[in-house]
C-alpha positions as CSV (number, residue, x, y, z in Angstrom):
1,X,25.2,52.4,30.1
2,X,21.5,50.8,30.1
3,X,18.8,53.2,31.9
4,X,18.5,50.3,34.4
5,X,22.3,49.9,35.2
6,X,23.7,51.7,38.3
7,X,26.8,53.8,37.9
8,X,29.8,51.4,39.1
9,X,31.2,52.9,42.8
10,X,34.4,51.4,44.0
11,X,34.0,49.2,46.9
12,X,34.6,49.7,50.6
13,X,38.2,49.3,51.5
14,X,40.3,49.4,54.4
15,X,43.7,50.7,53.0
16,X,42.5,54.2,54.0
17,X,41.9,53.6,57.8
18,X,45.2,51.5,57.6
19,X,47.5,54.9,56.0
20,X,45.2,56.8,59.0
21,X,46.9,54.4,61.7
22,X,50.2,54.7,60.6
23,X,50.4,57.8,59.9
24,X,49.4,58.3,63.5
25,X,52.0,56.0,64.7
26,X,54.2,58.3,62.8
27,X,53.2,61.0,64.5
28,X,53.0,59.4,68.3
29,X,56.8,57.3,67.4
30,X,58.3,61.0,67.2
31,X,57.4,61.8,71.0
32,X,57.4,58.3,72.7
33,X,60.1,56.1,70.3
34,X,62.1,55.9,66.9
35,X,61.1,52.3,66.4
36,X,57.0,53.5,66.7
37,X,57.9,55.7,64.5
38,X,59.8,53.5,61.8
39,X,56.6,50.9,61.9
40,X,54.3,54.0,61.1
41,X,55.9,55.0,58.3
42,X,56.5,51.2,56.9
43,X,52.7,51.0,57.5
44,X,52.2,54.7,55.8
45,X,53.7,53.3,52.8
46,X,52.4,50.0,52.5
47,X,48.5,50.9,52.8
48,X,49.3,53.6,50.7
49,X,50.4,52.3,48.0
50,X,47.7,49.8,48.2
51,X,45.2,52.3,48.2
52,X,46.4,54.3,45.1
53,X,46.5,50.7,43.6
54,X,42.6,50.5,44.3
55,X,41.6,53.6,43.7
56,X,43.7,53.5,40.3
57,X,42.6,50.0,39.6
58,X,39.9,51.7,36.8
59,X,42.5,53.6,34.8
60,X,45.4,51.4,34.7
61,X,43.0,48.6,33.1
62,X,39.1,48.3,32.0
63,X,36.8,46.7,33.8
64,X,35.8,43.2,32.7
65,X,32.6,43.0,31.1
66,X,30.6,40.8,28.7
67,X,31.3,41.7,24.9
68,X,30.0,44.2,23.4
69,X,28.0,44.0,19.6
70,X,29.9,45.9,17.4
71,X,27.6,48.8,15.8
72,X,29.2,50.0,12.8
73,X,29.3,53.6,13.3
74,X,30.4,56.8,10.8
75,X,33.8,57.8,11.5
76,X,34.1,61.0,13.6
77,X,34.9,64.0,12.5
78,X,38.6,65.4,14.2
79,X,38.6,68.9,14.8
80,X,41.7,70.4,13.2
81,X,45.3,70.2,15.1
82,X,43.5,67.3,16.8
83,X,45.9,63.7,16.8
84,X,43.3,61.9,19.0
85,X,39.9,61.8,21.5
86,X,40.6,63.4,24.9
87,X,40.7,60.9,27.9
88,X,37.8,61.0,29.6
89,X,37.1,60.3,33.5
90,X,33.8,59.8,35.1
91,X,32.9,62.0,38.1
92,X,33.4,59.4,41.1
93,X,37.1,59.0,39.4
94,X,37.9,62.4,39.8
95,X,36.5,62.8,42.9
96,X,38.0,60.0,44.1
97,X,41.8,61.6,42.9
98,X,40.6,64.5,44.1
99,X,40.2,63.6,47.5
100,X,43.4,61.3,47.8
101,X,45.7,63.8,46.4
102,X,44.0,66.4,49.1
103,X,44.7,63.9,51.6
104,X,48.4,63.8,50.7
105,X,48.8,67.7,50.7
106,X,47.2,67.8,54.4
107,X,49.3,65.3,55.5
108,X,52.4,66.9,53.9
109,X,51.3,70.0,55.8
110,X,51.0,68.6,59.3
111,X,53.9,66.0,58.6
112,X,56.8,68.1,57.5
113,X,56.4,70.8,60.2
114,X,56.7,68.1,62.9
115,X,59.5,66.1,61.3
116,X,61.5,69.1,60.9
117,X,61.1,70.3,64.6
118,X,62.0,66.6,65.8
119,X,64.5,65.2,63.3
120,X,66.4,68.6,62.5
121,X,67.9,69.0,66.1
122,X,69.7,65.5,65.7
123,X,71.7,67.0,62.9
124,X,72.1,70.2,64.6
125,X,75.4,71.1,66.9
126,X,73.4,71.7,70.0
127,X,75.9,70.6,72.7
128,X,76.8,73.9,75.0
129,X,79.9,75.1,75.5
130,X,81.3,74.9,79.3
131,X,80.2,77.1,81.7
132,X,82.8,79.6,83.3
133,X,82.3,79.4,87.3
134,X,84.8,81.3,88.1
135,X,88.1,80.6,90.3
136,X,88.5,77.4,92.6
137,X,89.3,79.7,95.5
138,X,85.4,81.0,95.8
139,X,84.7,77.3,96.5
140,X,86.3,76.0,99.8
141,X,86.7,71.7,100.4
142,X,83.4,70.9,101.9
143,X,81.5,74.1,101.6
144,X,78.1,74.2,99.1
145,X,77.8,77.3,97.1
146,X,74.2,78.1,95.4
147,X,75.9,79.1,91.9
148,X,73.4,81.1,89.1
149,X,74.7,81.3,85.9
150,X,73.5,81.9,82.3
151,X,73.4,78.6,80.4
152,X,72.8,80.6,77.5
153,X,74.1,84.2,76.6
154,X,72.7,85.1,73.7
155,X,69.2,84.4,75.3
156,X,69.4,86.5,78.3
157,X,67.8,86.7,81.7
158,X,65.8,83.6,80.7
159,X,68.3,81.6,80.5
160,X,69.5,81.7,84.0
161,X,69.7,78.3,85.6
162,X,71.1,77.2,89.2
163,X,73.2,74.9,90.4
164,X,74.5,73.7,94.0
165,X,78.5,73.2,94.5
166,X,80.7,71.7,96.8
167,X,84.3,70.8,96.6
168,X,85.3,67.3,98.0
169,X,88.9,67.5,98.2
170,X,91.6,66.0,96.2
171,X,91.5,61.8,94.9
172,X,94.7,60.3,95.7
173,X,96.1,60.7,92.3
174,X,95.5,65.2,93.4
175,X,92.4,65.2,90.7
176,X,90.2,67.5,92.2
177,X,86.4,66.2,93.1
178,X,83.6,68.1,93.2
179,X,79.7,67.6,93.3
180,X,77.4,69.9,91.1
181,X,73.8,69.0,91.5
182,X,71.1,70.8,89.7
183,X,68.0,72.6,91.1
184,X,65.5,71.4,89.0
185,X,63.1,68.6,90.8
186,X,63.0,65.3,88.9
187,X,59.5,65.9,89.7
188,X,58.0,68.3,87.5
189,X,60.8,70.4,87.3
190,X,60.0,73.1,90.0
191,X,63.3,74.5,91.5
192,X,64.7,73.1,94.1
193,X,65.9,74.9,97.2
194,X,68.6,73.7,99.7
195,X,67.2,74.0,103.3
196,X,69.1,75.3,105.8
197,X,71.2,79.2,106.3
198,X,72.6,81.2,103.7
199,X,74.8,83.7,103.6
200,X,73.5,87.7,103.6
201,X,76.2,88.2,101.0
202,X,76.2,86.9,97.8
203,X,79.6,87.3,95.7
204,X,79.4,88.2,91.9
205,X,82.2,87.4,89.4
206,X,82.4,88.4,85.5
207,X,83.3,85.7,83.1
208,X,82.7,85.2,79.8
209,X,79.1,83.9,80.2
210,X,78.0,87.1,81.8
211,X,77.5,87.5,85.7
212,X,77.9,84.3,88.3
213,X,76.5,85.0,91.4
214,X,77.7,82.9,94.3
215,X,76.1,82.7,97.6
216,X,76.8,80.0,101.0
217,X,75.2,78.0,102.3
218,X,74.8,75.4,104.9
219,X,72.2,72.8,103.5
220,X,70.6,69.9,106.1
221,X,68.9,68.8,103.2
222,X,67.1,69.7,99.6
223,X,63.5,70.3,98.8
224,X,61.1,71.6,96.4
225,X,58.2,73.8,97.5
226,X,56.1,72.8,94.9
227,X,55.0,69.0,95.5
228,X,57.3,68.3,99.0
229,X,60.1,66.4,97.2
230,X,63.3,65.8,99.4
231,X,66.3,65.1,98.6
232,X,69.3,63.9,100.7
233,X,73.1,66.0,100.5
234,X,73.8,63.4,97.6
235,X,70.8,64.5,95.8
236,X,69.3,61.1,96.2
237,X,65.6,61.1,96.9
238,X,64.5,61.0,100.6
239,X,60.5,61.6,100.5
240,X,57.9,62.5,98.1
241,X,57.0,62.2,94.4
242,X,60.0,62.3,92.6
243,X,60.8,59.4,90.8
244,X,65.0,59.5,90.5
245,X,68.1,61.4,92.3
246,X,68.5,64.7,91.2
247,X,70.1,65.5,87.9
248,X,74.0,66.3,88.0
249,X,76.6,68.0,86.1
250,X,79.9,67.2,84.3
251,X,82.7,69.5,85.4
252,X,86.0,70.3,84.2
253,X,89.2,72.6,85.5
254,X,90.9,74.8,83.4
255,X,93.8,77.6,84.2
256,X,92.5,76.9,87.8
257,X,89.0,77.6,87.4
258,X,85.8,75.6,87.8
259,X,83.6,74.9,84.0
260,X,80.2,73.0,84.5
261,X,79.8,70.5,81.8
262,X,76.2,69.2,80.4
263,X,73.8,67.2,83.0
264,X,73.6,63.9,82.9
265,X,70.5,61.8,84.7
266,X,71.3,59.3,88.4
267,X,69.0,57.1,89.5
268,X,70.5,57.0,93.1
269,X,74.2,58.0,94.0
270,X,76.2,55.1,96.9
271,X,78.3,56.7,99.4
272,X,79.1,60.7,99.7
273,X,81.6,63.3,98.8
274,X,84.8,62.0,96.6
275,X,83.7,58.6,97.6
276,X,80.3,59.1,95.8
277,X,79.4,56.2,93.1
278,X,76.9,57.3,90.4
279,X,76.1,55.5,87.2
280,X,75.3,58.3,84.6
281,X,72.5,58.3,82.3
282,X,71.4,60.5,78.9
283,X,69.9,63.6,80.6
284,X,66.5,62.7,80.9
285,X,63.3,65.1,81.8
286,X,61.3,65.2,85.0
287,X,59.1,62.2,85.8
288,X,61.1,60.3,83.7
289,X,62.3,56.6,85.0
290,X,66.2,55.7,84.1
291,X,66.5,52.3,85.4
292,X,64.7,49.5,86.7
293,X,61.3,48.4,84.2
294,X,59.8,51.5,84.6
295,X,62.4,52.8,82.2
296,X,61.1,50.5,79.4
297,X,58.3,53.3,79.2
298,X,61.0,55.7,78.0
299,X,63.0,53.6,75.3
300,X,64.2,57.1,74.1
301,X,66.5,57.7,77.2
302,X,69.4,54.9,76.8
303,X,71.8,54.7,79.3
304,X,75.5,56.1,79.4
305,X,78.8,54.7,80.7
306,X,79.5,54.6,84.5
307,X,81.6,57.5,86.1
């Protein structure tokens, strides 16, 4: 290199900021959407691989140059055991690898920890088993019962949840009906609370979940102390923020006792009682629209068949 002649530095590029943005879509596709998430990574690996094209483009051919005069020079001297002259790279090279393969472990490192907390559930068996609630006698035809429950027994305490019942009577075909609405607001997910008397006496059964506690009541209405949501006896929404009816169960009768199922989202439930008819939706979490446009904001919440 001439005294006068400035060391060569590779030019500005934008394949960096582009592996940046998609790896960011990535990242915000794994909360909001899959297909966000697919077009990150597509753009992850395009820009990539461009940039390791650029930034590679000096090693995988020699620049172009004017000739060269050939100087006749003496031939070097190998040291012994050598075949051939060591491969060289000049200081912006190797800082340049340097920082890209850097790059890649960071991202590797904040990458894999998230994927495997967001992808590894979906091959995961995490649907519950039914819940035991006990015998159809502590629930008389059109009488609510506040039921608590652990949804989870190996968890403990903590894994208490609530849930209101009431028995509807018998279809005509003799299937039983019965409504199970849960307590948690479609709000923010405060607990709701049914408004009206309540028994002194609460009755506890044993089952193989652990302790049911069952208590009556006589609810005018439902409504969460926390932001003045109401809710009607159907659980649809009568006043205040929430967005959707309240969240209801699956149910299922067994040796002639009462098993709640998983929850499933309503957007509003026509008529009442056995007469009741509710469109079910994938469980979906408070604040979160099921129908109607607003539910295009949550393209990760598809809807179920009608019931």
């Amino acid at each position: 290199m001439a005294p006068d002649e400035k060391p060569h530095l590779p030019g500005p590029s934008l394949w960096p900021v582009g592996f940046a943005v998609g790896i960011a879509c990535v990242l915000i596709g794994l909360v909001v959407s899959w297909p966000v998430a697919a077009v990150g990574a597509a753009l992850s690996l395009i820009f990539g691989f461009l940039w390791i094209r650029d930034v590679t483009s000096d090693v995988r051919s020699a620049p172009p140059g004017e000739p060269e005069e050939v100087v006749e020079e003496e031939p070097a001297v190998l040291v012994s055991g050598d075949d051939d002259y060591p491969t060289t790279y000049s200081r912006n090279k190797f800082l340049e690898l340097t920082t890209l393969g850097l790059g890649g472990v960071i991202t590797g490192l904040v990458a894999v920890p998230i994927l495997g907390f967001a992808v590894l559930p979906a091959f995961v068996d995490q649907k519950l088993d039914p819940i035991d609630l006990g015998p159809l006698e502590n629930y008389p035809e059109g009488k609510w019962v506040i039921t608590t429950y652990l949804a989870n027994p190996h968890q403990g305490e903590v894994s208490r949840h609530t849930a209101f019942v009431r028995y509807n009577g018998e279809f005509e075909q003799g299937v039983p009906s019965f409504t199970l609405i849960s307590n948690r607001c479609v709000h923010l997910g405060c607990p709701v609370q049914a408004s009206g008397p309540h028994s002194e006496q609460v009755k506890k059964i044993h089952t193989d979940v652990g302790e049911v506690s069952l208590t009556d009541v006589i609810p005018a209405a439902f409504s969460c102390p926390c932001h003045g949501g109401a809710y009607d006896l159907e659980g649809n929404r009568t006043a205040g923020p929430p967005v959707r009816a309240l969240d209801r169960y699956y149910f299922s009768i067994k040796d002639n006792r009462l098993f709640l199922g998983e929850a499933y989202a309503v957007a509003k439930v026509k008529g009442e009682g056995k007469d009741a008819r509710i469109k079910a939706y994938t469980h979906a979490g408070p604040g979160q629209h099921v129908d109607g446009p607003e539910a295009w904001l949550y393209p990760i919440v598809p809807s179920q068949v009608s019931t």
